[in-house]
LUMFI-997400 format. One record per residue (C-alpha): residue number from 1; residue in three letters; x, y, z. Coordinates in steps of 0.05 Angstrom, whole numbers, always signed. Example, Ala and Ser with C-alpha at 12.3 -4.5 7.8 and 13.67 -1.06 7.14 Angstrom:
residues 2
+------+------+--------+--------+--------+
: resi : resn :      X :      Y :      Z :
+------+------+--------+--------+--------+
:    1 :  ALA :   +246 :    -90 :   +156 :
:    2 :  SER :   +273 :    -21 :   +143 :
+------+------+--------+--------+--------+
This chain:
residues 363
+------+------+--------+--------+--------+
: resi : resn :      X :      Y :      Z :
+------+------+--------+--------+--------+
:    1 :  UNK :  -3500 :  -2259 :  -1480 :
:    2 :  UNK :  -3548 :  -2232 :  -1424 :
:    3 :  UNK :  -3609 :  -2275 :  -1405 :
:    4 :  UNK :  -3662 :  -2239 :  -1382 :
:    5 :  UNK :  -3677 :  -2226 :  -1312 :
:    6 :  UNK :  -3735 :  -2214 :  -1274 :
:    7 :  UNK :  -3735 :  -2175 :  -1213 :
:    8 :  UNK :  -3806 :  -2186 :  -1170 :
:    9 :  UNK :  -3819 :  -2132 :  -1118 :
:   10 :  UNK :  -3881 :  -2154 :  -1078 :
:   11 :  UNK :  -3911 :  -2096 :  -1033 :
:   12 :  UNK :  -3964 :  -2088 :   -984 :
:   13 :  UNK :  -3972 :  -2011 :   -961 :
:   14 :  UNK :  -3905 :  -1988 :   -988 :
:   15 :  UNK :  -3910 :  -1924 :   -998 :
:   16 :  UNK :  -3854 :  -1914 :   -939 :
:   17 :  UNK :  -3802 :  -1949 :   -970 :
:   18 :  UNK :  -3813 :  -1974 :  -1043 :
:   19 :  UNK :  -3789 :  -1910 :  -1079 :
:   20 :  UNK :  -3717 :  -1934 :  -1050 :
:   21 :  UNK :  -3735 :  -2018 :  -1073 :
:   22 :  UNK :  -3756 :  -1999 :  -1143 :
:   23 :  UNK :  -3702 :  -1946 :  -1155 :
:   24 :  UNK :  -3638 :  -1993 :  -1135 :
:   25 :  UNK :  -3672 :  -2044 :  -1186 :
:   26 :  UNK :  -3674 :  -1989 :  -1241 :
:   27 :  UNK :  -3600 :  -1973 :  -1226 :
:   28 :  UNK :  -3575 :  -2044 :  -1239 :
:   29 :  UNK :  -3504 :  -2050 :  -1288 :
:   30 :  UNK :  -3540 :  -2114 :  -1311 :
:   31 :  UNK :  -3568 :  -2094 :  -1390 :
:   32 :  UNK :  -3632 :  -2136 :  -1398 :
:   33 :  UNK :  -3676 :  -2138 :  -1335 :
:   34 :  UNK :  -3743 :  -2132 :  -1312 :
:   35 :  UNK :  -3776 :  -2100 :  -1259 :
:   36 :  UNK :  -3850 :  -2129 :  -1238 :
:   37 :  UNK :  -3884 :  -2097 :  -1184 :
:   38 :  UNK :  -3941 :  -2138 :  -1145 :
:   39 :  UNK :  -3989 :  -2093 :  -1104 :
:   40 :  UNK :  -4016 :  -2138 :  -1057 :
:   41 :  UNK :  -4080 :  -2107 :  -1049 :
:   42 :  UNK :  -4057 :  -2051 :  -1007 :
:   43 :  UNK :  -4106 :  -2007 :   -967 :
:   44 :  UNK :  -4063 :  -1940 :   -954 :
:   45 :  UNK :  -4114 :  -1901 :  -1001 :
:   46 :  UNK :  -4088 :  -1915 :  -1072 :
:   47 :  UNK :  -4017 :  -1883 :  -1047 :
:   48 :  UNK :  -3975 :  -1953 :  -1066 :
:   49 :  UNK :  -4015 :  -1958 :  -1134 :
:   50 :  UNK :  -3998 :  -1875 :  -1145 :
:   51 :  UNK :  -3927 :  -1885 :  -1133 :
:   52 :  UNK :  -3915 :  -1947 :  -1181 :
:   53 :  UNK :  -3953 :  -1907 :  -1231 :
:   54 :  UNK :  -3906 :  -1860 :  -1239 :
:   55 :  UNK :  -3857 :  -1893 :  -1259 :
:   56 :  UNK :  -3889 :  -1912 :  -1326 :
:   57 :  UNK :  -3869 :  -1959 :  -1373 :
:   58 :  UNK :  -3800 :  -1978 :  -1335 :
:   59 :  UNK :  -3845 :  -2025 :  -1294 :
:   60 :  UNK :  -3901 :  -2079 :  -1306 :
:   61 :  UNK :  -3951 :  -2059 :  -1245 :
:   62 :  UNK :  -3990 :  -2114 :  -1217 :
:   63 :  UNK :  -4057 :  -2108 :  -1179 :
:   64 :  UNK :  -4086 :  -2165 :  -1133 :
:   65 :  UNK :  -4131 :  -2171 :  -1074 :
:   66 :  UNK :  -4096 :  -2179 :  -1004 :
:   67 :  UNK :  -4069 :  -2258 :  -1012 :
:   68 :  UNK :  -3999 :  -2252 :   -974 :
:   69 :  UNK :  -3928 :  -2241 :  -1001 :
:   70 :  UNK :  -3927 :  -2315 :  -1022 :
:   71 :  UNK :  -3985 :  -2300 :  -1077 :
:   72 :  UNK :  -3955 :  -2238 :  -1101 :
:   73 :  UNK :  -3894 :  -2273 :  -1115 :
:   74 :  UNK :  -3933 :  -2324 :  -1152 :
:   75 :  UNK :  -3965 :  -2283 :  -1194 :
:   76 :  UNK :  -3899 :  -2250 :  -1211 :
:   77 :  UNK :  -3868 :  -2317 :  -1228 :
:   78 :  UNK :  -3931 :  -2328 :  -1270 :
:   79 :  UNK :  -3922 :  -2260 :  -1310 :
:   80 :  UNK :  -3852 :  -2267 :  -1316 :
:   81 :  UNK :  -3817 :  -2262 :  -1385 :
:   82 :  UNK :  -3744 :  -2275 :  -1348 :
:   83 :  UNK :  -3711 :  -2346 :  -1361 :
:   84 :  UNK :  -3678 :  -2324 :  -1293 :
:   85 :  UNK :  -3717 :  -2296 :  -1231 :
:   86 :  UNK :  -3708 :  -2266 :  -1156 :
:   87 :  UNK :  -3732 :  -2221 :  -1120 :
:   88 :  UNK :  -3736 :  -2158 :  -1068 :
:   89 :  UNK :  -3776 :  -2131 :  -1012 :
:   90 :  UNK :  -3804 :  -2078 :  -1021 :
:   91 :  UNK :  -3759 :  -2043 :   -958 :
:   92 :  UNK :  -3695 :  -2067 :   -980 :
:   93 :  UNK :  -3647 :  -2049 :  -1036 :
:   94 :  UNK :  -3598 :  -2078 :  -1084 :
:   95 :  UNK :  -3532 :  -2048 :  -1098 :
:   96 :  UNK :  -3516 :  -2026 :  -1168 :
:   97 :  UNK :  -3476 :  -2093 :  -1186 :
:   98 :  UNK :  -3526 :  -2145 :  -1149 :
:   99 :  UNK :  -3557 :  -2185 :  -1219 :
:  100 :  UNK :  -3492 :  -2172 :  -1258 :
:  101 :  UNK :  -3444 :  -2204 :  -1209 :
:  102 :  UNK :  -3493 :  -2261 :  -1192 :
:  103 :  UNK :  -3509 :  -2272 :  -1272 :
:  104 :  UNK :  -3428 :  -2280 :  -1285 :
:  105 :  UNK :  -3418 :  -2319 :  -1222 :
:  106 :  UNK :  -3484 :  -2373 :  -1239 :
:  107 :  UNK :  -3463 :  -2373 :  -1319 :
:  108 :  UNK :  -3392 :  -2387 :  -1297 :
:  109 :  UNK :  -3422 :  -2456 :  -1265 :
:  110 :  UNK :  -3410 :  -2524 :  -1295 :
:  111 :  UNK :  -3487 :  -2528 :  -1261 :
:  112 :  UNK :  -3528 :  -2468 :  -1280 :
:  113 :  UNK :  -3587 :  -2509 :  -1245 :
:  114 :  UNK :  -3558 :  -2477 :  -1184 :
:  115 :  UNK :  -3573 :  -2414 :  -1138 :
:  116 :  UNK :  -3526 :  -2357 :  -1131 :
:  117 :  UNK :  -3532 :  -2312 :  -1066 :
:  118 :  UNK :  -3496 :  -2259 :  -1039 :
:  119 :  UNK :  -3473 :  -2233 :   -971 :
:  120 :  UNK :  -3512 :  -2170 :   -941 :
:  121 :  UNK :  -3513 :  -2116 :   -887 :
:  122 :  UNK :  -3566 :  -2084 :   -849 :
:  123 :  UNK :  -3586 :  -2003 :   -849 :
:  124 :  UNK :  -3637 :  -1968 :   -806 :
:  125 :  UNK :  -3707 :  -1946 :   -828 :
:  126 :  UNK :  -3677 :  -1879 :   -854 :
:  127 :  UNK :  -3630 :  -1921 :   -886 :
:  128 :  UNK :  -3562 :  -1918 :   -846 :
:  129 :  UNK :  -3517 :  -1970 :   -850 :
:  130 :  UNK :  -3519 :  -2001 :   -782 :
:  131 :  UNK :  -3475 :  -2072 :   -796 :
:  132 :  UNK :  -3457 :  -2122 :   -842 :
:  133 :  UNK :  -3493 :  -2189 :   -832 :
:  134 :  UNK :  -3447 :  -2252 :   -805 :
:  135 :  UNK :  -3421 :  -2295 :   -856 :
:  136 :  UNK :  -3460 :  -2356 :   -866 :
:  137 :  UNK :  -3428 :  -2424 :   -856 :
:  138 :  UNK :  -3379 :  -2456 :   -904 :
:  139 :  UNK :  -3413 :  -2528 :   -936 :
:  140 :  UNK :  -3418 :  -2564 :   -991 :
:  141 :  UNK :  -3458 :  -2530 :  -1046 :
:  142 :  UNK :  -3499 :  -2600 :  -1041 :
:  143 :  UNK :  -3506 :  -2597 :   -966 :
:  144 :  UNK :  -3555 :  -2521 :   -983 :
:  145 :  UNK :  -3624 :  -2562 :   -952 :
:  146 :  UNK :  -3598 :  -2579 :   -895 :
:  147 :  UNK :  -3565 :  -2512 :   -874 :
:  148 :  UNK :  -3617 :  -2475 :   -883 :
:  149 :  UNK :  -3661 :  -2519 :   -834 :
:  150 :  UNK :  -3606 :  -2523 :   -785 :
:  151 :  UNK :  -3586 :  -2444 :   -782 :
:  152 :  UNK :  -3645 :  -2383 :   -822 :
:  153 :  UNK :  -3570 :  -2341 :   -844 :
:  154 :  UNK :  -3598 :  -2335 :   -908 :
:  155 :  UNK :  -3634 :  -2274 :   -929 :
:  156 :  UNK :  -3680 :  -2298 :   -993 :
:  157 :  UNK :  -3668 :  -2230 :  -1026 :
:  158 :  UNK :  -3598 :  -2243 :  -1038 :
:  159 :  UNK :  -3609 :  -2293 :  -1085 :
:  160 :  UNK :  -3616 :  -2311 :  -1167 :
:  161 :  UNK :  -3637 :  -2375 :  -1197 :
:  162 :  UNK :  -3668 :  -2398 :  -1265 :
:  163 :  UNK :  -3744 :  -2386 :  -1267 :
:  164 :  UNK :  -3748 :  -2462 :  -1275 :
:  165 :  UNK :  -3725 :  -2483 :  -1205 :
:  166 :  UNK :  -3774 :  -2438 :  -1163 :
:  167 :  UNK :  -3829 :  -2474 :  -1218 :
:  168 :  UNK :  -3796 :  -2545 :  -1205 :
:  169 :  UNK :  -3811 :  -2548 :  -1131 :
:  170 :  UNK :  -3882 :  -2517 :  -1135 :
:  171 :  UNK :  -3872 :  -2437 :  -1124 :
:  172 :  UNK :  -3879 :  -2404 :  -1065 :
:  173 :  UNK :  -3939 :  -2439 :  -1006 :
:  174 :  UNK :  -3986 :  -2385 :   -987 :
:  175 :  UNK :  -4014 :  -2420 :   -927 :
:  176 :  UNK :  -3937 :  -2395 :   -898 :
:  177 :  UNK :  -3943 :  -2315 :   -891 :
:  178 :  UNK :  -3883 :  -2312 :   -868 :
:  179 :  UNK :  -3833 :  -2373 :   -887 :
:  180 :  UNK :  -3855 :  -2373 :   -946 :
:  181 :  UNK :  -3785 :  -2364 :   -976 :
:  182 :  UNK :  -3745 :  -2419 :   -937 :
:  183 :  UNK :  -3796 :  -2469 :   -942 :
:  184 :  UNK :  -3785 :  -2461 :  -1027 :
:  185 :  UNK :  -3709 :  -2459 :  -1021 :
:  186 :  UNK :  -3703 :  -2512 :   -972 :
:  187 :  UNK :  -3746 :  -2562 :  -1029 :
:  188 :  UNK :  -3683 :  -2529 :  -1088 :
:  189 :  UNK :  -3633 :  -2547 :  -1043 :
:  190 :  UNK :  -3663 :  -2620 :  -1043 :
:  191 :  UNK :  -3644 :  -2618 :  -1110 :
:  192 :  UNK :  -3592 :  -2569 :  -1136 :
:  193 :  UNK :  -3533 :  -2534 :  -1100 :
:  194 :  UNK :  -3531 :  -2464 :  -1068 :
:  195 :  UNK :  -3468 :  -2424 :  -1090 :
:  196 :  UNK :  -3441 :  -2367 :  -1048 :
:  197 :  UNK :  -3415 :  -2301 :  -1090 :
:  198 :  UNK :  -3379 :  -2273 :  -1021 :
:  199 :  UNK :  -3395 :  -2192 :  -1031 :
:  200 :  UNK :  -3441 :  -2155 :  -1002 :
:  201 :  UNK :  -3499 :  -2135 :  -1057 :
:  202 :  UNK :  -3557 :  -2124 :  -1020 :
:  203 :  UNK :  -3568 :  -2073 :   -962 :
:  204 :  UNK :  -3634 :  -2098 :   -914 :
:  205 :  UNK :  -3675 :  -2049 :   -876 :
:  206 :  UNK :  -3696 :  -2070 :   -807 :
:  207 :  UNK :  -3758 :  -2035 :   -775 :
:  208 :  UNK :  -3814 :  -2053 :   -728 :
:  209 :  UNK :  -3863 :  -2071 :   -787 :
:  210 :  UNK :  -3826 :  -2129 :   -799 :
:  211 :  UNK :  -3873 :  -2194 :   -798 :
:  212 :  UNK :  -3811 :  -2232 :   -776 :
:  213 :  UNK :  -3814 :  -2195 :   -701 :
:  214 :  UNK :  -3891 :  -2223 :   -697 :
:  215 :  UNK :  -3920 :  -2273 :   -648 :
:  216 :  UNK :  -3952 :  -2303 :   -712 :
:  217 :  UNK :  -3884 :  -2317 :   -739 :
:  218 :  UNK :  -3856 :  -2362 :   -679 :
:  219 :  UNK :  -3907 :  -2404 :   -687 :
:  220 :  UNK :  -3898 :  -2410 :   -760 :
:  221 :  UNK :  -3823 :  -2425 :   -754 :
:  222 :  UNK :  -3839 :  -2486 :   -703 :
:  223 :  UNK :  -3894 :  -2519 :   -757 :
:  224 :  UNK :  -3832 :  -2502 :   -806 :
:  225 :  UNK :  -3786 :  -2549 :   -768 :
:  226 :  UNK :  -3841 :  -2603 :   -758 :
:  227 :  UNK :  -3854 :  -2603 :   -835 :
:  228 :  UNK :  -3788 :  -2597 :   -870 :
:  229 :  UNK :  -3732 :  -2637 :   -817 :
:  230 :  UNK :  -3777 :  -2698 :   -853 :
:  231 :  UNK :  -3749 :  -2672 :   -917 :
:  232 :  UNK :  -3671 :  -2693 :   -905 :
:  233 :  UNK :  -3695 :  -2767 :   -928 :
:  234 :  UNK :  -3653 :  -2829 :   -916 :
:  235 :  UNK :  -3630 :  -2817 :   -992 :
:  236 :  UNK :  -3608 :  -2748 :   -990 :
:  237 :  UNK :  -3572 :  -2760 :   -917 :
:  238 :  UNK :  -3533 :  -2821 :   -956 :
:  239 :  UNK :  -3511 :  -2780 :  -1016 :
:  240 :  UNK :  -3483 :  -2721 :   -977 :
:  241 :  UNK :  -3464 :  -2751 :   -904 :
:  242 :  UNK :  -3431 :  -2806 :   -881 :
:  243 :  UNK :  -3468 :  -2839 :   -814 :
:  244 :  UNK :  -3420 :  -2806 :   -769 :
:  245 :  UNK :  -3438 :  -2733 :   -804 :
:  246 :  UNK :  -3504 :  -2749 :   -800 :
:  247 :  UNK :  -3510 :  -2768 :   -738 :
:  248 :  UNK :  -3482 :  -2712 :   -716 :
:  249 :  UNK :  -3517 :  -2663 :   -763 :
:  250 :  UNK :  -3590 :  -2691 :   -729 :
:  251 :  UNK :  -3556 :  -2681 :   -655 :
:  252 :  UNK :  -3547 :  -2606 :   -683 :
:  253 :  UNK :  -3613 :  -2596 :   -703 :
:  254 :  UNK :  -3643 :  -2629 :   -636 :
:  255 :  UNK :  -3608 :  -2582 :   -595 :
:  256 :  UNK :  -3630 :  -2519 :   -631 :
:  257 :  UNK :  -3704 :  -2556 :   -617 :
:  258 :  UNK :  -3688 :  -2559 :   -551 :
:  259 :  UNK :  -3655 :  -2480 :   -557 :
:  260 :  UNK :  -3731 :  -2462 :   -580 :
:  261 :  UNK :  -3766 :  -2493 :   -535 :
:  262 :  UNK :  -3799 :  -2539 :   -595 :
:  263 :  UNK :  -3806 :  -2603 :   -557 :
:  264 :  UNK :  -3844 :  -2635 :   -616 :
:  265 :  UNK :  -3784 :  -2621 :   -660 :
:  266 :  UNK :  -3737 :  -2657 :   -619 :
:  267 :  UNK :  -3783 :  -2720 :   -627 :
:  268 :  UNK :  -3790 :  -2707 :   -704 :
:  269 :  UNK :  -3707 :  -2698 :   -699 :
:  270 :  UNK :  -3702 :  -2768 :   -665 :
:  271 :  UNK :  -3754 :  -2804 :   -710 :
:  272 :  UNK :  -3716 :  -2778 :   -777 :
:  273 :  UNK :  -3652 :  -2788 :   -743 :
:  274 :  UNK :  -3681 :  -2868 :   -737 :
:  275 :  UNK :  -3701 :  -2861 :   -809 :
:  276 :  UNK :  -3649 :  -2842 :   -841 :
:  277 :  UNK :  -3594 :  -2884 :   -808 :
:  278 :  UNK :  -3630 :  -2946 :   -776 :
:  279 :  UNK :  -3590 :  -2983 :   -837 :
:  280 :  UNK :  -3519 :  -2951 :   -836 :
:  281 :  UNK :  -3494 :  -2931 :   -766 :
:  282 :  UNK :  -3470 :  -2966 :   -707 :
:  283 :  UNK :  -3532 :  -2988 :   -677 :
:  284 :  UNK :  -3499 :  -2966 :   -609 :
:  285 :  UNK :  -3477 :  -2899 :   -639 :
:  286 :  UNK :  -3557 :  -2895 :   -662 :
:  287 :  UNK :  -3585 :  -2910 :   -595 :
:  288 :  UNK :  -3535 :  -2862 :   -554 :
:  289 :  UNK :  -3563 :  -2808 :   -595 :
:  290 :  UNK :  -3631 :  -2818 :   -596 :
:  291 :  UNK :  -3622 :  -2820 :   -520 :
:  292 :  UNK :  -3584 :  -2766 :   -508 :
:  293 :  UNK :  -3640 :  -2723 :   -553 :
:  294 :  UNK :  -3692 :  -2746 :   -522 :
:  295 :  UNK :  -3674 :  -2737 :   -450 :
:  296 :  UNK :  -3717 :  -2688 :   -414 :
:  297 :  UNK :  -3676 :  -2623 :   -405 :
:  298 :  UNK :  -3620 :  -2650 :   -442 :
:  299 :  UNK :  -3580 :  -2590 :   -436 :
:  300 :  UNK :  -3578 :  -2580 :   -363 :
:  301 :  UNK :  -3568 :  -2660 :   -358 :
:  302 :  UNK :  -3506 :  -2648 :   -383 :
:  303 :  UNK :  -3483 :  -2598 :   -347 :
:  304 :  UNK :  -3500 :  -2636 :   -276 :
:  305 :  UNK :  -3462 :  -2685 :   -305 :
:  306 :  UNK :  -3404 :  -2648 :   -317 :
:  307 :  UNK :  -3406 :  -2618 :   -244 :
:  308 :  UNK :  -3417 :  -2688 :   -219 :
:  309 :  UNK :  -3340 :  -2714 :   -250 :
:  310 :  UNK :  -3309 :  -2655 :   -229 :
:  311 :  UNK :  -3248 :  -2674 :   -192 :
:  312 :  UNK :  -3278 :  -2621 :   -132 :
:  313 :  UNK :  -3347 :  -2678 :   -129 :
:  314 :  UNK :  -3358 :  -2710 :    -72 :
:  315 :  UNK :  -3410 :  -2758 :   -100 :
:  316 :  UNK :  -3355 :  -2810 :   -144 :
:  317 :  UNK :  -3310 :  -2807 :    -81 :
:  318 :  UNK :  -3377 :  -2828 :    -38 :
:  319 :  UNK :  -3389 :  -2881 :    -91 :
:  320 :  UNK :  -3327 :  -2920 :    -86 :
:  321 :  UNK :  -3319 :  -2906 :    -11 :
:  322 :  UNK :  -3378 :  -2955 :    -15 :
:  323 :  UNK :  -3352 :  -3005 :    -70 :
:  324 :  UNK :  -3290 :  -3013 :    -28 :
:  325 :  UNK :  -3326 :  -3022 :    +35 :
:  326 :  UNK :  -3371 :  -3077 :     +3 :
:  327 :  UNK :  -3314 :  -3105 :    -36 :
:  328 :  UNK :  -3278 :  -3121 :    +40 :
:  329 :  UNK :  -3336 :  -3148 :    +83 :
:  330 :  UNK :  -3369 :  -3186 :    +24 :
:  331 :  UNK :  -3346 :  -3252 :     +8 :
:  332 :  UNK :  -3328 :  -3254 :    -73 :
:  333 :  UNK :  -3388 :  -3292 :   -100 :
:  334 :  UNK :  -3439 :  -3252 :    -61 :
:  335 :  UNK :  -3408 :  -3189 :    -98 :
:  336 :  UNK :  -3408 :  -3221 :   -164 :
:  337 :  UNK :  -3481 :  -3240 :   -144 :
:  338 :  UNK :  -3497 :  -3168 :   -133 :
:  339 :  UNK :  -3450 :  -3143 :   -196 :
:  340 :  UNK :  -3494 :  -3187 :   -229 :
:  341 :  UNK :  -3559 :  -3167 :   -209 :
:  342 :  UNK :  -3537 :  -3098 :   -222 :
:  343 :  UNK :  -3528 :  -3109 :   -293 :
:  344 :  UNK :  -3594 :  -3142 :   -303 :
:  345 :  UNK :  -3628 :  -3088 :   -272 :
:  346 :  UNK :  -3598 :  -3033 :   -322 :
:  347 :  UNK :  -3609 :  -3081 :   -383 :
:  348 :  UNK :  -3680 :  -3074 :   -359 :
:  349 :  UNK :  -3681 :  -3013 :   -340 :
:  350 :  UNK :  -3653 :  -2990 :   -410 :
:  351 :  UNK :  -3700 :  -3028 :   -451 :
:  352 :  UNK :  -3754 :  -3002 :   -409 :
:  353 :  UNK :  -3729 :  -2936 :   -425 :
:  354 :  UNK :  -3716 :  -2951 :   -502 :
:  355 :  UNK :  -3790 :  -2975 :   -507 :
:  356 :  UNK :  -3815 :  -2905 :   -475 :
:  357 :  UNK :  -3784 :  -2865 :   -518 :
:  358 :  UNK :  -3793 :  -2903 :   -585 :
:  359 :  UNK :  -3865 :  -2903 :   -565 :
:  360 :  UNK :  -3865 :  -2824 :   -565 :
:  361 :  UNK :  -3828 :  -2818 :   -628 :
:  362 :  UNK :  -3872 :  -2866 :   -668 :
:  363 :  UNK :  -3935 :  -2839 :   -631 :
+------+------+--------+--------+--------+
């Protein structure tokens, strides 16, 4: 009737917030949980180890050396006795109902080889509700791997899965301190869909500690994009896009390159694009959008172009001022000489252009 649950709380110098974490767990309406509680080697002078202490035998405490939150989430997937798993930072808190509503909602699947999340809002560091998070996009529960490349709306401690999934795709990467948690969901959603349960279950604290706000973190969320946009293989694109979708769904994640500033991502973008659809689409379709993502400041491109058609432009009227002018004093087979010369030059022109930029994808 109720599987067991484990709830992991991984903390590193928690003695700020954790009393909070551990007591929302303790408070859950769900009957047969949990709670482990990783210490990941914390150096505050024994005050993070004091405080899990005392709550006795309602938690299994956990003591490692320093290793990340990745290896303290490891070690609580090793230890856990839950067929079903998730987990919370140590400076958030779940709301009374947050396993029991998920637990109905994934048993209630035809699929229970699926994860459940919820929706969330955000509170201050004395814990004042400050707003509730945006909703995350509406897809296909198959489409999970992909969204959560294209947009980071998810917040990993809203969800519940089996135990077997998170083991399935290899646990959590400790050489990623800080996408540790996307990185494992985006290799689930490969495989098995993401399910929304649309309340809000989980209340997220946001304060400067965060290792999200760090220097260290941008960097890791640029070598996130290089690794895992090579993930959405020619296989998975066919099952859950047609061309057109996909097509479109690689132009979306070469602008947010371009958004970042991640100019090696737009080139991974195009080469997977290539990859994944050299087969299927319109070869035209294909080469107008590796174009368009690999023009230099594509963006701004765009917008000179728009100010160039403007009805207000003086540039097309200067144009075919010209083309008429040429059109009266030439005689008709010198202009179809020149129309014709014109279009050899931008067939060469364009294939000298397609070779330059293949060349820097496949570098």
């Amino acid at each position: 009737m109720y599987p067991l649950v484990s709830v992991a709380i991984p903390v590193y110098n928690g003695a700020n917030y954790m009393r909070d974490a551990i007591d929302s767990v303790l408070t859950q309406t769900y009957p047969n949980f949990e709670v482990l509680v990783v210490n990941d080697g914390s150096r505050d002078g024994g005050v993070t180890e004091e405080i899990a202490h005392s709550y006795g035998d309602r938690i299994r405490y956990f003591s490692k050396s320093n290793g990340g939150v990745a290896s303290a989430l490891n070690l609580a997937l090793k230890e856990a006795k839950g067929d079903y798993f998730c987990w919370l930072s140590h400076d958030d808190v779940y709301l009374p109902d947050k396993v029991v509503r998920e637990m109905e909602k994934l048993l209630s699947l035809p699929d229970t080889n699926a994860v459940v999340f919820c929706r969330y809002s955000i509170m201050n560091p004395e814990g004042k509700h400050l707003y509730d998070a945006p909703q995350p996009p509406e897809f296909a529960p198959s489409r999970a791997a992909y969204q959560l490349i294209l947009g980071q709306w998810l917040h990993c401690c809203t969800i519940l899965a089996s135990k077997a999934l998170y083991l399935e795709s290899g646990g959590f990467r400790e050489d990623l301190p800080t996408t540790q948690d996307y990185d494992l969901l985006v290799k689930i959603g490969l495989r098995h869909p993401f399910v929304e349960l649309p309340e809000i279950l989980l209340k997220a604290r946001s304060h400067p500690e965060q290792g999200c706000l760090t220097l260290g973190h941008l960097k890791e969320v640029e070598r996130f994009f290089e690794e895992h946009i090579p993930l959405l293989s020619e296989e998975y694109m066919h099952n859950n896009f047609t061309w057109e979708e996909s097509v479109d769904a690689f132009m979306a994640l070469g602008r947010q390159m371009r958004d970042r500033h991640f100019a090696n991502g737009v080139l991974v973008v195009a080469k997977q694009l290539i990859y994944c659809e050299a087969r299927r689409a319109e070869s035209e379709a294909l080469w107008q959008a590796v174009h368009e993502l690999t023009i230099k400041d594509y963006p701004i491109a765009c917008e000179q172009q728009a100010v160039q058609t403007d009805q207000h432009s003086t540039a097309p009227y200067a144009e075919n001022n010209l083309k008429v002018l040429a059109r009266r004093w030439l005689p008709p087979k010198a202009w179809d000489k020149l129309r014709s010369l014109r279009d050899l030059l931008r067939y060469i022109l364009n294939a000298h252009k397609r070779f330059i930029l293949l060349t820097a994808i496949f570098r």
